[in-house]
N, C-alpha and C positions, 0 to 999 in steps of 0.2 A: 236767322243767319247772322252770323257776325262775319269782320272783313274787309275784302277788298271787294267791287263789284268796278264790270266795266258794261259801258253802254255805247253799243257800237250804231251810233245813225243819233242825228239832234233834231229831228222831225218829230211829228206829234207825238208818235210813239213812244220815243225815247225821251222825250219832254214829261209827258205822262207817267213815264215809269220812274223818274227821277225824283218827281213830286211827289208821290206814292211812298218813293224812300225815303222820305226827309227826315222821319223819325226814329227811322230803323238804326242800328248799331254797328253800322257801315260805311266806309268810303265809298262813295260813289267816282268815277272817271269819264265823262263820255268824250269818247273820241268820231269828231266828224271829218267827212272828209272835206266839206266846201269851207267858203268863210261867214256864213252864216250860219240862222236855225230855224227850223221849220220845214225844213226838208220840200215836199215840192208843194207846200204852202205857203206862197213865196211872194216877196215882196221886190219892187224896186222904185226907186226913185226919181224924175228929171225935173229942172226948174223945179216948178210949183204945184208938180202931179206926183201922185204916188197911185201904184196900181197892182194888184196882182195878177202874174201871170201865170199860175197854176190853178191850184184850189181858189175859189173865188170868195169861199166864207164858211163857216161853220154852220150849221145849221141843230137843229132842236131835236136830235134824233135820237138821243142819249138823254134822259134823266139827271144820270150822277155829274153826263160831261157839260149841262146844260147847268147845273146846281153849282158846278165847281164855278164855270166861267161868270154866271149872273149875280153870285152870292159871295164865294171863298176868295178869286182873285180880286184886284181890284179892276174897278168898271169905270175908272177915267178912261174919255176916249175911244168907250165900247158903243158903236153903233149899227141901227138896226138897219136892213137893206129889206125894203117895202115895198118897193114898187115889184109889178108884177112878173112873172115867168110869159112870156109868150112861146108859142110855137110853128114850126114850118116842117113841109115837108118836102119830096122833091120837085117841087111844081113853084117853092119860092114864096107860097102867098105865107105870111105872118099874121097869126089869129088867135086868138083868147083858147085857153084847154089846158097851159099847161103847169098851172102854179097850184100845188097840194098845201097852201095857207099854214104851213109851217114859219116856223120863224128860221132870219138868217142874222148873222153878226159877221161884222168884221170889225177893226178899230179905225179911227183916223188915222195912226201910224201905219197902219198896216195889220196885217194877217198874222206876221212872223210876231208881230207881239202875243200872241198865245203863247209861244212856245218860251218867248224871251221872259214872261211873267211867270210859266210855272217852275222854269231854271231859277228863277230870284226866290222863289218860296223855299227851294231844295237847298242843300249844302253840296251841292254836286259843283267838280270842277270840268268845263267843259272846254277841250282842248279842240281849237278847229286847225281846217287845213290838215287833216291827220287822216287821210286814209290807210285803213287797218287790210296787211295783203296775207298775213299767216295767224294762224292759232297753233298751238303746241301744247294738246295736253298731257302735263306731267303730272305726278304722283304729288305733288304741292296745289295743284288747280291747270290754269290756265295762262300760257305767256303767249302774249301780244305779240306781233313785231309788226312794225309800219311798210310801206312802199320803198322807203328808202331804207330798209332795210335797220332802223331802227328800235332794238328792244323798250316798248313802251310799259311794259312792267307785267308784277305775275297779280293775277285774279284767283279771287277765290269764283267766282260765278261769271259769266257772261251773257247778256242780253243782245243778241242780232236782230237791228229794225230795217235792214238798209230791205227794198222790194224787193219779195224772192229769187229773180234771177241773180240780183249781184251777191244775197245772201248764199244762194248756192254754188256760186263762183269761190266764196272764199272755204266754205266747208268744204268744195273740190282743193281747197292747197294745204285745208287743214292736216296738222300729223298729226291724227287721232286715229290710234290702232286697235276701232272699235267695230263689230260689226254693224252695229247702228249707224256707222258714221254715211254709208253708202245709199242704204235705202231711205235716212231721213235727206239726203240731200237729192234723192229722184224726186223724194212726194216733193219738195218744194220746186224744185225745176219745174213740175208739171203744171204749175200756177202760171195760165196764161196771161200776158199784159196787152192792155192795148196802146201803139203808139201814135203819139200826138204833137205835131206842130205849132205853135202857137204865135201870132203875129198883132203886136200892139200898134194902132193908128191914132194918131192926136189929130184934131183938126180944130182952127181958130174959131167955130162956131159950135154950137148946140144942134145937137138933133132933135123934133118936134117928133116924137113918139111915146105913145103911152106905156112901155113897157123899161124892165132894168136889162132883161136879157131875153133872147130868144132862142130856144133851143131845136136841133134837128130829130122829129117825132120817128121817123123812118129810117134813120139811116142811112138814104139815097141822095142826099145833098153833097157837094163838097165842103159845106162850112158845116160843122157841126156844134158851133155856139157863138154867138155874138153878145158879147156884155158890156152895157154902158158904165164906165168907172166911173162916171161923173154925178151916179146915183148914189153914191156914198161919201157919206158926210165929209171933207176934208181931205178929200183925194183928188180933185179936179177944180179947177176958178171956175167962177162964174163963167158961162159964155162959151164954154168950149166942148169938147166931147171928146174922148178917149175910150177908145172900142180895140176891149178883150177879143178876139175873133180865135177860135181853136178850129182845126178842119177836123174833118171823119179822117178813121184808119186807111183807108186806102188810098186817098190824096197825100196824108202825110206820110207815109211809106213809101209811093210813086215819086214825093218829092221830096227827102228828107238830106238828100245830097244836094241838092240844089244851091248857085250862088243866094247868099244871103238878100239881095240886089231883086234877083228875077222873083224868090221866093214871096218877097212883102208886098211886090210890084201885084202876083197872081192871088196874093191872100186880097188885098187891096179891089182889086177887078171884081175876085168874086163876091164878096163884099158890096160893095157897090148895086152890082148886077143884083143879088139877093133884095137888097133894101132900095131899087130903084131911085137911088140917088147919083147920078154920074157924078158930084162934087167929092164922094169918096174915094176918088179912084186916085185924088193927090194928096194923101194926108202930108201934115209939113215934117213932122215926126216918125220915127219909126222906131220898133224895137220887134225880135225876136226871140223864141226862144223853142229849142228840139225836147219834149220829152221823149225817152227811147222807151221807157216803165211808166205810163203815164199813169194808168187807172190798171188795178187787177182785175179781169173778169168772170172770175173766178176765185174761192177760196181753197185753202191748204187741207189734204184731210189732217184734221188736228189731231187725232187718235196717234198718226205717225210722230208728230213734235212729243204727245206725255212720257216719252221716254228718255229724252232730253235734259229731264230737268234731275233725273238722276243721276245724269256727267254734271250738273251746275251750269249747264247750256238752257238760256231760253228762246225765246220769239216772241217778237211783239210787233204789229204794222196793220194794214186795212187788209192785206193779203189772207193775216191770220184769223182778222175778226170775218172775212169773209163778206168785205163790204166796203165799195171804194169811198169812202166819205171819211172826211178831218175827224167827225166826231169818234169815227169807230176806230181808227186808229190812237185817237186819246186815252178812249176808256180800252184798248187792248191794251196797250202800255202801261195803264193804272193797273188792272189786272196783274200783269207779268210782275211788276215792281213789287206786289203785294205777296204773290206767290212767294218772289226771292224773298222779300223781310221777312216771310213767315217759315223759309224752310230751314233747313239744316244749320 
């Protein structure tokens, strides 16, 4: 394909598929809607911690995505996160069972450097802050318009990575006077997500535990992950402990409206309560964060998207590879990117 291409979402996906086109005979554009990239493999910063509070790291679970990150980009700052998986279930006790001896990465800057390293490999121009609310296709391709009602230009192709629901939100305003346009936007509606809360606690000491994170084996907990940030290289000082804590779907749903205040106060308690330590129950720091699409639990039937890609419409995200993990949404993205340089 020669042209215009546009990449709606600067998350793995769209990261992945930009890389993929670096050499292709194309303008790339991605438009995001937040002010960063990496979509919900996410990074933030306070004082002298950096932490994720989404995706927690990459993991070995891809080959090509495993080759690209350890070989092709550069590996300043790539570190490896060792220490072990632990697990719990609803009875609270935390015990050896649950690390599959894969390998995991994140960097010192952060997570979001994935995405930010394979944008610098690309010729891609990534426009944020741009949430994309129409498509319009005309007999030229594809025209853009933003939220504010903004015409962001015509494409010859379009790549949609945002998670299915809001993908299928904008195909519902799309004017596309196709019969495909209807049923490929059911099969993706019908890609379940699950939603998650997430509540960051810093506190001025260390915790004396042999594990990096502990995860809920059953389902039947209200916390359904605790990660020590201060296991990875250049993300926590000495001394201290900064705990990743996500609940299960049904606490974070029960409580997803909740003051911001009462929320960190009940991540905090149960916390605590979970790892028998009453000194957690005042971290000096806080942060939060709602995912509404957190993880797909479920994949897209894909059969329904292969007819997409003959309007110049793709998909690329963990939704499509059918696997909620960083890696699978990288190499779905490399995929899709590849497709487009190689079609029409």
């Amino acid at each position: 394909m020669t042209g215009r291409v546009a990449i709606v979402g600067a998350g793995g996906a769209g990261a992945g598929a930009a890389y993929a086109l670096r050499d292709a005979p194309v303008e790339v554009t991605v438009l995001e809607k937040s002010g960063g990239v990496c979509g919900r493999a996410a990074t933030r910063r306070r004082g002298d911690c950096t932490y994720e509070y989404g995706a927690n790291y990459l993991t070995d679970g891809d080959e090509r995505v495993t080759e690209l990150v350890t070989e092709r980009l550069p590996t300043d700052g790539l570190v490896d996160v060792s220490d072990p998986i632990y697990a719990f279930e609803r009875d609270g006790d935390v015990h050896e069972g649950r690390d599959d001896g894969g390998r995991r990465w994140t960097y010192e800057a952060g997570i979001t450097q994935l995405a930010k390293r394979l944008f610098a490999e690309s010729d891609a121009t990534v426009e944020r802050d741009v949430r994309v609310d129409t498509l319009d296709r005309t007999d030229d391709g594809w025209q853009v318009v933003d939220a504010a009602g903004t015409d962001r230009g015509a494409y010859d192709a379009v790549l949609l990575t945002p998670p299915a629901p809001q993908t299928a939100d904008l195909l519902g305003q799309a004017r596309w006077d196709h019969d495909d346009c209807r049923d490929l936007r059911q099969a993706i509606a019908s890609v379940p997500y699950r939603t998650v809360v997430a509540g960051v606690l810093h506190y001025p000491f260390e915790l004396d535990v042999p594990w990096y994170a502990a995860i809920n084996a059953d389902g039947d907990h209200d916390v359904g992950w605790v990660g020590r940030e201060e296991c990875k290289a250049g993300h926590v000082p000495d001394g201290e402990s900064l705990l990743l804590v996500q609940m299960n779907e049904p606490w974070s749903v029960a409580n997803y409206d909740d003051h911001p205040d009462r929320l960190v106060d009940a991540i905090a308690e149960r916390t605590a309560r979970l790892l028998g330590d009453d000194r957690l129950t005042e971290p000096d720091w806080t942060d939060h964060q709602h995912w509404r699409y957190s993880q797909p639990e479920g994949g897209v039937d894909t059969e329904a998207l292969a007819g997409a890609s003959d309007h110049d419409l793709y998909f690329a995200g963990d939704w499509v590879a059918g696997e909620p993990r960083l890696h699978a949404a990288v190499r779905s993205g490399l995929d899709a990117g590849e497709r487009i340089g190689n079609g029409p």
